[in-house]
N, C-alpha and C positions, 0 to 999 in steps of 0.2 A: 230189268232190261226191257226193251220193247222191241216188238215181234209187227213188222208189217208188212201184207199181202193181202189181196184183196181175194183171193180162192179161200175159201172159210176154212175146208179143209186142210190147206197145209197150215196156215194159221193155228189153227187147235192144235192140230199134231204137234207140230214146233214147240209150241206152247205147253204142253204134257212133258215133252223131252226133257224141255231144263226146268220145268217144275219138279222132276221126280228126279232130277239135279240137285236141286235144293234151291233153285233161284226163284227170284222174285218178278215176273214177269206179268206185261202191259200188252198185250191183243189191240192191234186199230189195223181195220178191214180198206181203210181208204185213205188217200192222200191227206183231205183236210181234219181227220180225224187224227190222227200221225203228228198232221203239225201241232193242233194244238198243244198233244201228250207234250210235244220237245218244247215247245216255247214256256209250258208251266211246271215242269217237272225236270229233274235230274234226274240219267241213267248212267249204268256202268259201261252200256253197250249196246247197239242197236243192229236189228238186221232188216233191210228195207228192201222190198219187192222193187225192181224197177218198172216194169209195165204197171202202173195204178190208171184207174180208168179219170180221176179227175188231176191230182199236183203227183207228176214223176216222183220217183226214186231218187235221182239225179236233183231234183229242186228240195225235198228233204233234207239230201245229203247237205244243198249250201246251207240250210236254215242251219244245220246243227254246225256247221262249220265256221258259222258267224260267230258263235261265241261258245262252243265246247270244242273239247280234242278225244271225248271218249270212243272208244273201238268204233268202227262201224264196218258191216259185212253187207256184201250186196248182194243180192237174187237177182236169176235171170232166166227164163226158158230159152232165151238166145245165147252160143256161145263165140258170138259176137269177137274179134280185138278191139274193136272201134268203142263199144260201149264200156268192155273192161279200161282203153286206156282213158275214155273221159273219165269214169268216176276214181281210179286210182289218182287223176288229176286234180278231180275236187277235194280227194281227200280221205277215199274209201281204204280201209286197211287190210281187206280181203274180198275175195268175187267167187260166189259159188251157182253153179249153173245146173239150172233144173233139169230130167228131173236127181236128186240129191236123195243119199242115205241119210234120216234124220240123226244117225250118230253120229256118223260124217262134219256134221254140222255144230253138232253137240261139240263133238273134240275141237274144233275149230273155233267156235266160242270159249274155250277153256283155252285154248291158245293164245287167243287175242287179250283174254283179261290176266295170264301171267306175263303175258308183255307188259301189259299195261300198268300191273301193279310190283312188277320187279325191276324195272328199267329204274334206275334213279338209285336205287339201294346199293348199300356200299360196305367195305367192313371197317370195322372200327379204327384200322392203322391209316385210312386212304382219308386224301383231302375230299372236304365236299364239295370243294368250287375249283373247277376248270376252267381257265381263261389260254385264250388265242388272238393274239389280235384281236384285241376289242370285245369278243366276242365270249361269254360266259355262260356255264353250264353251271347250275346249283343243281346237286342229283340229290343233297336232302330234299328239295322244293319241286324237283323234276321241273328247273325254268331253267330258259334261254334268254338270255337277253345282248344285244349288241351295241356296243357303244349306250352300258346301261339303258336302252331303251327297250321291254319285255316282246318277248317274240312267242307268239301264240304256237305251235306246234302239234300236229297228229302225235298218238304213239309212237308208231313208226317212221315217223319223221324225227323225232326226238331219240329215237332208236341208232337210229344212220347216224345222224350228226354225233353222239356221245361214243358210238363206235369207231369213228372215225377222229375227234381227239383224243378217244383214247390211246389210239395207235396214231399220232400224227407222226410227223415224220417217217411215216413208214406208207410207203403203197400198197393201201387194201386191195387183194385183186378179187373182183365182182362176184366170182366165185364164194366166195370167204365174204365178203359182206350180204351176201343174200342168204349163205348159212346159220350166220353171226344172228342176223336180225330176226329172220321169218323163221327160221329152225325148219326149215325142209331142205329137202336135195334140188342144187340148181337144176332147171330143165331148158328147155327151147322153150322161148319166151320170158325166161327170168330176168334177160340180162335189160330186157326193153320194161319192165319191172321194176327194174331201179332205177333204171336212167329217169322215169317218169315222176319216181320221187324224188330223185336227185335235182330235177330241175325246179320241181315244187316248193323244194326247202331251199332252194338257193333265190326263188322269187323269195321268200318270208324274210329270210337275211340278209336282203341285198347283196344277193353275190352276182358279179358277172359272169358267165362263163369263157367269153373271151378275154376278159381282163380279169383272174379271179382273186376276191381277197382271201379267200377261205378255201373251199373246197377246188381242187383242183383235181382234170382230168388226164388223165396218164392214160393215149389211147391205147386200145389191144390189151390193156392188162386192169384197172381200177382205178383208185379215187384215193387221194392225199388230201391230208391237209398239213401244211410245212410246220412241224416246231417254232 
């Protein structure tokens, strides 16, 4: 995974944590060092400083959003909403605000990669392909695609949607899909949380929100999607 902050010291520390983890981890102190890592290598998972003194956090994040959907956790010495809801909006799948417990972080990456590698798994009686209106879920492939055309998706974006055909016809209330997905207790601020990836995955699908073909908004209580 790769680890970037331009404070050396959290860097290293970080970096000890989930080595003594067992993980395999990449250290880049700076923006343009960062990009390179992500444009020539594959990771499981990335955690990216957003103040870098030369290419933000936030410009990172699009690079790897251009063509991966792996985890990505954001730093921040600011505890900012403005800065948590852009990068949930590019694509970020957690936001952790300095200064942080290095275990804190530790569990939090172990979060993000059982998402990532359980979403999609299924047991042996269940079908592997989910279709709605046009729209398909292969959770052997963990792909989306609509009107057979492939739909790139975050985790957690692939998260939501799969939870929510799994239960269509039924209205998930925001409570219970912020459970369901992220596995913590909803708090103040959860509920503008979803909606932020609610709207992200419904740009990648072509959904309207005022006209929707897919997800729909049940206000006061959650989110359908019709049988």
């Amino acid at each position: 995974m790769l680890v970037v902050d331009d404070e050396h010291t959290i860097t290293d520390l970080v970096g000890i944590y989930l080595q003594n983890e067992g993980y395999e981890v990449t250290l880049a102190y700076n923006g343009a060092d960062a990009a390179r890592e992500i444009l020539t290598h594959e990771f499981d998972l990335a955690i990216l400083d957003i103040m870098l003194p030369d290419i933000d956090g936030f410009e990172l994040l699009r690079t790897i959003r251009a063509n991966r959907t792996y985890p990505v956790i954001m730093l921040t010495a600011r505890d900012a909403q403005a800065d948590k809801i852009e990068g949930l909006s590019l694509g970020a799948d957690d936001y952790v605000v300095k200064p942080f417990r290095p275990l804190e972080l530790v569990a939090r990456v172990k979060a993000q990669l059982r998402r990532y590698t359980s979403y999609g798994t299924r047991d042996q009686t269940e079908d592997s392909l989910l279709s709605v209106n046009g729209l398909t879920i292969n959770r052997d492939a963990r792909q989306v695609t609509v009107d057979e055309k492939p739909v790139r998706t975050t985790p957690l974006e692939y998260a939501i949607l799969l939870y929510l055909v799994e239960h269509r016809g039924k209205v998930v209330p925001v409570e219970e899909l912020f459970r369901a997905v992220w596995n913590e207790e909803f708090m103040a601020g959860s509920n503008n949380t979803v909606m932020v990836h609610i709207r992200h995955l419904r740009e990648k699908i072509g959904d309207d929100a005022q006209n929707p073909r897919f997800i729909r908004n049940i206000w006061g209580v959650g989110y359908t999607i019709d049988a």
